[in-house]
C-alpha positions in Angstrom: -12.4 17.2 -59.0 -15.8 18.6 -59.5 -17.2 15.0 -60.5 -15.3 13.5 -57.6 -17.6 16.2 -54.9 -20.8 14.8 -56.7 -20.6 11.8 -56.0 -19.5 12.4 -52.2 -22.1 14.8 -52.1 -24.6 12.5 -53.4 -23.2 9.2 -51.2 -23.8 11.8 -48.3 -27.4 12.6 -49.6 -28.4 9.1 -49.8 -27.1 8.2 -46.0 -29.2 11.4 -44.8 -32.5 9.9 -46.3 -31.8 6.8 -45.1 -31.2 7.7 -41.5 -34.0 9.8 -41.7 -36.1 7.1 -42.6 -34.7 4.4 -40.2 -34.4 6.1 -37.0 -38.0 7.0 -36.8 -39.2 3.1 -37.6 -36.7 1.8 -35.3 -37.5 3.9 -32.1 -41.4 3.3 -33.0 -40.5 0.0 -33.2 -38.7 -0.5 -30.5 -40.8 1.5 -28.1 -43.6 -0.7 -29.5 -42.0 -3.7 -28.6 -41.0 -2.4 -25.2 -44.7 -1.7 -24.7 -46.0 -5.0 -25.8 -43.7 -6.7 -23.7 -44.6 -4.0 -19.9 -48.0 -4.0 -20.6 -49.3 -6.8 -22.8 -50.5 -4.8 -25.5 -50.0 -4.4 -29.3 -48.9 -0.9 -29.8 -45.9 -2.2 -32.6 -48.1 -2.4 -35.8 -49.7 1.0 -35.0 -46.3 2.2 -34.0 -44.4 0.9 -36.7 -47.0 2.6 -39.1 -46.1 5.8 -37.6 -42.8 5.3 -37.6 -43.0 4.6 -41.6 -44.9 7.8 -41.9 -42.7 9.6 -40.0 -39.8 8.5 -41.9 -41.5 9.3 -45.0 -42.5 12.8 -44.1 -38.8 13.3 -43.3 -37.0 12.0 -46.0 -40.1 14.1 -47.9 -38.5 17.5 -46.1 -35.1 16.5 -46.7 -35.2 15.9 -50.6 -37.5 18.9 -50.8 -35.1 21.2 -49.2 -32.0 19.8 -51.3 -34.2 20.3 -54.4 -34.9 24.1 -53.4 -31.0 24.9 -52.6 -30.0 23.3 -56.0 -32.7 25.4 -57.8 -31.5 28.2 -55.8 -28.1 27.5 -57.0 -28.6 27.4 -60.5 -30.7 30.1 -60.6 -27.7 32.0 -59.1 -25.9 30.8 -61.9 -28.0 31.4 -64.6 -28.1 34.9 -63.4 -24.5 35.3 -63.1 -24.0 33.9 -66.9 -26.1 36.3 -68.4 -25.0 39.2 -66.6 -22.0 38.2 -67.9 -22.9 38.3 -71.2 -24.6 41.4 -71.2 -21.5 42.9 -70.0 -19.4 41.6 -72.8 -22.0 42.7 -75.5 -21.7 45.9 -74.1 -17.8 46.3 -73.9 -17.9 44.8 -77.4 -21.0 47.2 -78.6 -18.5 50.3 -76.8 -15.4 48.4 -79.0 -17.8 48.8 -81.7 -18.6 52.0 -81.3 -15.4 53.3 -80.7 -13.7 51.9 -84.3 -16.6 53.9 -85.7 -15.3 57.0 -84.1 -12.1 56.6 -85.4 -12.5 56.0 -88.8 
């Protein structure tokens, strides 16, 4: 099941960057094009240039903030494993401890 969420998770991940990389270049596009064709200009290049950078910066945000909450994550659960273990060494150590006592 776990593997299974991974993979939707990262199907998901995947369609986010890519919207967030095409919407920008289409509506620069297209407002390029729309502007060309009012005013007999030739805003698309320029437009579509900003539109690429803008769909870079985002999909630059977007992986960077996934990164940062998986890092968060497993540093959560790095800390959770060795408290964990400390805990157990020091039932064991009291285990320990306590055979000494009786004998």
């Amino acid at each position: 099941m776990g593997h299974e969420k991974t993979e939707y998770r990262n199907i998901v991940l995947i369609s986010q960057v890519a919207l967030s990389v095409m919407v920008p270049l289409f509506v620069c596009v297209a407002l390029g094009v729309w502007l060309d064709g009012k005013f007999d200009t030739w805003f698309t290049i320029p437009l579509m240039i900003l539109g690429m950078l803008a769909g870079g910066r985002n999909a630059y945000v977007l992986v960077m903030s996934i990164i940062k909450r998986e890092e968060a994550k497993r540093q959560k659960q790095l800390e959770e494993d060795i408290k964990r273990k400390v805990e157990r060494a020091e039932q064991e150590a009291d285990i320990d401890r306590k055979d000494k006592v009786v004998k």
